[in-house]
C-alpha positions in Angstrom: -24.6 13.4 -20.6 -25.7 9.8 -20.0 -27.7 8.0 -17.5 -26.5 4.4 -16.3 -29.5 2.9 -18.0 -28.7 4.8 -21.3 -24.9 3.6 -21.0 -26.3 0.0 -20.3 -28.5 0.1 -23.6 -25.7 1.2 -25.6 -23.5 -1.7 -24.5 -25.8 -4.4 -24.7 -26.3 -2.9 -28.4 -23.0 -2.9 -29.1 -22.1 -6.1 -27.6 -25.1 -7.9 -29.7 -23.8 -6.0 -33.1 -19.8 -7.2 -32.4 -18.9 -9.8 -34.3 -17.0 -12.7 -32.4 -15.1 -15.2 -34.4 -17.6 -19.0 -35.1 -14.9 -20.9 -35.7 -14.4 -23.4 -33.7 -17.5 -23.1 -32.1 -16.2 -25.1 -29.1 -14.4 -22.0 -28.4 -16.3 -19.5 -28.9 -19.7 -20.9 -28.0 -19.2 -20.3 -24.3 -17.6 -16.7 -25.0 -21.2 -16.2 -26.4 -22.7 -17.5 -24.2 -21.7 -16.2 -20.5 -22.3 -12.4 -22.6 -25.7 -13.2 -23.3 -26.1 -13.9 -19.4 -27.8 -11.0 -18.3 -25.6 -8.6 -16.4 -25.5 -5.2 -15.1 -22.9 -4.0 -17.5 -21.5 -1.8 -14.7 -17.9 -1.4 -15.7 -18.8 -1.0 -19.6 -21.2 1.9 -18.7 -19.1 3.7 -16.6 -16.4 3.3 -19.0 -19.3 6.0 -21.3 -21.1 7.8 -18.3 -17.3 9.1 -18.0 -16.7 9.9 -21.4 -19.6 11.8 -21.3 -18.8 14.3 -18.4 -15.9 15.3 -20.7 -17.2 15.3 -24.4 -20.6 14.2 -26.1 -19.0 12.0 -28.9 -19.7 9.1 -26.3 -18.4 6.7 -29.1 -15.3 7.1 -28.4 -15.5 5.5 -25.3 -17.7 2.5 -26.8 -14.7 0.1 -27.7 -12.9 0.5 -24.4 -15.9 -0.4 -22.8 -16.4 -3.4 -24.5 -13.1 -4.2 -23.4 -13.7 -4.1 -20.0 -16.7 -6.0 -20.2 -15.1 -8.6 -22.0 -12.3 -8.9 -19.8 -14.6 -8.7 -16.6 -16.6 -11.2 -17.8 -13.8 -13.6 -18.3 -12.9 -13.2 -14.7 -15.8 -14.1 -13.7 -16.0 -17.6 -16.4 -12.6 -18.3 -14.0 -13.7 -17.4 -10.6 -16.4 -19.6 -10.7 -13.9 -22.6 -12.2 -12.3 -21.7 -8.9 -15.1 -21.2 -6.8 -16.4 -24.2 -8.2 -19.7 -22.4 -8.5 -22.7 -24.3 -10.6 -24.8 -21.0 -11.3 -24.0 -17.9 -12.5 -26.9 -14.4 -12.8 -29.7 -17.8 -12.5 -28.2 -19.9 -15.0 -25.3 -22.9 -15.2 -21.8 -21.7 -15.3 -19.6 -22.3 -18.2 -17.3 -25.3 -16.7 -20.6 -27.2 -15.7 -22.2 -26.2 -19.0 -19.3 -27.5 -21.2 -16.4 -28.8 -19.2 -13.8 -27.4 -16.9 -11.1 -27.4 -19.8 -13.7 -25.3 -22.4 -13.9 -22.8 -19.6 -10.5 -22.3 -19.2 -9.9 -22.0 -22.9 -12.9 -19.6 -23.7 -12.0 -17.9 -20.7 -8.0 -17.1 -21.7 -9.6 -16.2 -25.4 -12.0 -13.5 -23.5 -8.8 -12.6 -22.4 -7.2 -12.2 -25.3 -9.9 -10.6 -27.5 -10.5 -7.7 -24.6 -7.1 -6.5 -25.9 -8.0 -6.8 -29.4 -11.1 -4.7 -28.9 -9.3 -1.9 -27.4 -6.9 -1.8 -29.8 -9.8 -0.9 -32.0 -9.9 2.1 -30.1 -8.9 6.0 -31.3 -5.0 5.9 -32.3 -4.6 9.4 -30.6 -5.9 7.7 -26.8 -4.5 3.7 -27.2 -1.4 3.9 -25.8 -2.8 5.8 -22.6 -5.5 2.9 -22.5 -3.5 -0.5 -23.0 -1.7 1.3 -19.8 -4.2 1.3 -17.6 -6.0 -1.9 -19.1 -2.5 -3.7 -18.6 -2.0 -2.4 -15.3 -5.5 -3.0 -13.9 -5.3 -6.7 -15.4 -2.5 -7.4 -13.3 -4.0 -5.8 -10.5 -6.9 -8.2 -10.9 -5.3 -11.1 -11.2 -3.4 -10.3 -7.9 -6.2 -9.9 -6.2 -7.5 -12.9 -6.6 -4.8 -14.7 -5.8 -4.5 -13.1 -2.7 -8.3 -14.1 -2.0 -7.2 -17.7 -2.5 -4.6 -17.2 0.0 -7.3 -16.1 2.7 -9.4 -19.2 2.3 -6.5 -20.9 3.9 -5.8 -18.8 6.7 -7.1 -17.5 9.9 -4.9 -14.2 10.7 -6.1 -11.8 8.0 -6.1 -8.6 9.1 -8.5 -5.9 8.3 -5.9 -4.0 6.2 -5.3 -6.9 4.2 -8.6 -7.6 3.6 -9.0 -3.8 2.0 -6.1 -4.3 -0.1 -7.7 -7.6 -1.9 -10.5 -5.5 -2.4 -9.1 -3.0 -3.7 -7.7 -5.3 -6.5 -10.2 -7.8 -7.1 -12.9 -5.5 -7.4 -12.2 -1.6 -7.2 -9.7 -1.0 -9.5 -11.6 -2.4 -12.3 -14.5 0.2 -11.8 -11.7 3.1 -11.2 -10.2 1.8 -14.6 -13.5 1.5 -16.4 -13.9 5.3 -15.3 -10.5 6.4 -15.8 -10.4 4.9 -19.6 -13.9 7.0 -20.3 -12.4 10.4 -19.3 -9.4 9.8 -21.3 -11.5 9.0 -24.4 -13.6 11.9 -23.7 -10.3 14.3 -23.3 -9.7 14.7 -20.2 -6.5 15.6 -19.0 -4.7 13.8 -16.1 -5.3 15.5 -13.1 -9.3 15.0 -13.9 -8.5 10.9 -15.2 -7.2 10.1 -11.8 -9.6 12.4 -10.1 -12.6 10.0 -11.4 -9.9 6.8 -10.7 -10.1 7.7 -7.4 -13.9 8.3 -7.4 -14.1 4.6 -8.5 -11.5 3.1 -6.4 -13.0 4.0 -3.3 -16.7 3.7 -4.6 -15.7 0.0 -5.6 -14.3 -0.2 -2.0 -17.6 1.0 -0.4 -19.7 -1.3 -2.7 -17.7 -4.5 -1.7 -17.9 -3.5 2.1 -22.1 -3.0 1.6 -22.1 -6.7 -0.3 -20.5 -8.2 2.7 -23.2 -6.2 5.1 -26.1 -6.9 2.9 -25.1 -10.7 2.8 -25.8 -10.9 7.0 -28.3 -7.8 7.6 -29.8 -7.6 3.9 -33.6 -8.4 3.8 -33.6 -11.6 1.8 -36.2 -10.7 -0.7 -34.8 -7.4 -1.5 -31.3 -9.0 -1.6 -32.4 -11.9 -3.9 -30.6 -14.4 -2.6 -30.9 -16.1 1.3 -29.0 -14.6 4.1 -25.9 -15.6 5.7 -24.4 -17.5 2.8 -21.1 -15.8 3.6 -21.6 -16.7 7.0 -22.4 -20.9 5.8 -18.9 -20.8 3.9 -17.0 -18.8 6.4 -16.0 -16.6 4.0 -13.0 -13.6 4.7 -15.1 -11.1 5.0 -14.9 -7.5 6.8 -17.4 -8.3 9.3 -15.5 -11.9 10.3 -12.3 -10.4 10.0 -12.9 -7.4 12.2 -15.0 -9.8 14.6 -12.1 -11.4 15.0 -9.6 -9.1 15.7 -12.0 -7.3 18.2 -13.1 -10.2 19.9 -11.7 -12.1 22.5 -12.2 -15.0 25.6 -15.0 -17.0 25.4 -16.6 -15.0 22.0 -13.6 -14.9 20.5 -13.3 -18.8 21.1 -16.9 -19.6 20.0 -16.5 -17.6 16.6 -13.6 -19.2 15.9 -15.3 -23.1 16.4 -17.8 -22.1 14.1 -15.4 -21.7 11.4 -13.8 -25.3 12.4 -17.4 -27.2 13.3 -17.4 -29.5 10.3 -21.5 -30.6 11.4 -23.8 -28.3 12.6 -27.2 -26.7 12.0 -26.5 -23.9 9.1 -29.8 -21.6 10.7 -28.3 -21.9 13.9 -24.9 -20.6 12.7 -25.7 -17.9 10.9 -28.2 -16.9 13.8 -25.2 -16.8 16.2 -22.5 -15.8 14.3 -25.2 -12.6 13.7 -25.9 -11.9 17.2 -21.9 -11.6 17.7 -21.3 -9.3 14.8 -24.0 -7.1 16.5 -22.9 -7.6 20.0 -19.8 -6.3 19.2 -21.2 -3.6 17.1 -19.7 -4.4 13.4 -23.4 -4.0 11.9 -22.7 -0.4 12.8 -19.4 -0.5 11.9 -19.0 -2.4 8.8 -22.2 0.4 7.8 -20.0 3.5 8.9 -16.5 2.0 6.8 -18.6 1.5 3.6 -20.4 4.9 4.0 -16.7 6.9 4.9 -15.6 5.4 1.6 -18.8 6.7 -0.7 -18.0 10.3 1.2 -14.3 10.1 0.1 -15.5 9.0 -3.4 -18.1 11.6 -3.5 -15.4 14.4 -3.1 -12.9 13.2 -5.5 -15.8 13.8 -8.0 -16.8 17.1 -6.7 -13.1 17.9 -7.6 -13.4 17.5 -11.2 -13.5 20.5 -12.7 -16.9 20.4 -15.0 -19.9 22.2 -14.9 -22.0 20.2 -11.8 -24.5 19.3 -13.9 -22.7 17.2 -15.6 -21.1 14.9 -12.9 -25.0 14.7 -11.9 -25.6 10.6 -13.5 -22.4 9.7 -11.7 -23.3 10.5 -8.3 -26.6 9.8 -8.8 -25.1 6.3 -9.5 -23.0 6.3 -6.8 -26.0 7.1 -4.5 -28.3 4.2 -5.7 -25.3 1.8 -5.6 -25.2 2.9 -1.6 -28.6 2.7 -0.8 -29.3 -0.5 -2.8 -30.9 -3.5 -0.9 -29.6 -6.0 -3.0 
């Protein structure tokens, strides 16, 4: 069995060992370069914390997981194109480092060489992996189109929010998983067992980030409080504020997305005080907590000796309780 920060070792190790084509450096400088970033490597060691529940040959599951972090990592080189974002885990992003157009490149080569690492995968599990890669890429990229779509529009609905969620972020962790247990030999009913165990985990961890961003302490959390709040980001909190608001709250919520100059401490002070008028501190707390307790049982369905889904939920449980 393996612990998150044993599956992390392994895949910075492996990533450092792979060799990436030089040539021309242009290219692949910037693929280099956002990998060497430091990162969590969630995805990638899920992707062998699964594999492990099901089979100690843990390498098995090494080249998928490289796979997933390469291809996560080239969502990320485009979200920030599209975010427009300067830093990236305290350093510049690729498009301000080189150039928009070397982004976009090295990012679609990411791309690209995530399926080419899998392929490098074992012949008997590859054709059960390119289906959920393929399928989960798609997924992603839906997602994020449909969180471009929210930035211009005021009637997103809670369920709609859930959905983009889902894709942008959750199904990438359920994949991760799901590709470790088939690697480690598990059969069906137990791969989409542990999908679902990272669907709705990914689900939970998304609705925490968007709690932790307005009622986070901002030295735990690492970053200052409210920024969602500054860039009136879709959210769950502003969503369900406003479809539970109304009159004169509802009214003021909705001018401080509109007010074009205006104090940004005195903003995210109000726009505070009416999430927790209305109670959606509580609430957005309860949501991501009902999803960790529907992830938790899909993993207590996997039939393995307890012990061994032991890292995973121990995961799960510092991913819940985290302050940042």
């Amino acid at each position: 069995m393996l612990d998150f920060e044993k599956a992390q070792q392994i895949v910075n190790s492996e990533l450092e060992s792979y060799s990436f084509p030089g040539f021309p450096a242009e290219l692949y400088d910037p693929v280099r370069y956002i990998l060497s970033l430091e990162g969590k490597r969630v995805r990638s060691a899920l992707a062998l914390m699964a594999c492990s529940i099901f089979s100690d040959a843990v390498h098995q599951a090494v080249k998928p997981a490289l796979a997933f972090e390469v291809f996560h990592n080239f969502t990320l080189l485009h979200d920030d194109i599209m975010d427009n974002s300067p830093i990236r885990r305290g350093e510049q992003t690729v498009h301000e480092k080189w150039n928009p157009n070397t982004a976009i490149l090295s990012g679609d080569v990411m791309s690209i060489l995530s399926y080419r690492i899998l392929s490098e995968s074992e012949d008997e599990h590859i054709r059960d992996l390119i289906e959920v890669f393929t399928t989960t890429a798609l997924q992603v990229c839906e997602g994020q189109q449909l969180d471009i779509n929210f930035e211009s529009r005021t009637n997103v609905s809670v369920d709609e929010y859930l959905k983009m969620v889902e894709l942008k972020t959750a199904v990438l962790v359920a994949a991760s998983l799901k590709a470790g247990a088939i690697t480690g030999g598990a059969g069906p009913l137990e791969s989409d067992l542990l999908y679902e165990f990272g669907r709705n985990l990914g689900i939970a961890f998304q609705i925490r980030d968007d709690y932790l961003d307005v009622f986070g302490d901002s030295k735990a959390f690492g970053k200052k409080i409210g920024n969602d709040i500054l860039a009136n980001k879709k959210t769950f909190l502003l969503i369900g504020a406003l479809e539970q608001t109304e009159g004169k709250v509802h009214d003021e919520l909705e001018g401080w997305l509109i007010k074009q100059d205006f104090d940004p401490d005195e903003k995210i002070k109000r726009v505070t005080e009416i999430f927790k008028n209305i109670g959606f501190d509580r609430i957005s707390s309860d949501l991501a907590s009902s999803y960790y307790e529907k992830a938790l049982q899909y993993l207590e369905r996997i039939n393995v000796p307890s012990e061994r889904k032991l890292p995973l939920a121990g995961f799960a449980k510092n991913l819940m309780e985290r302050d940042q």
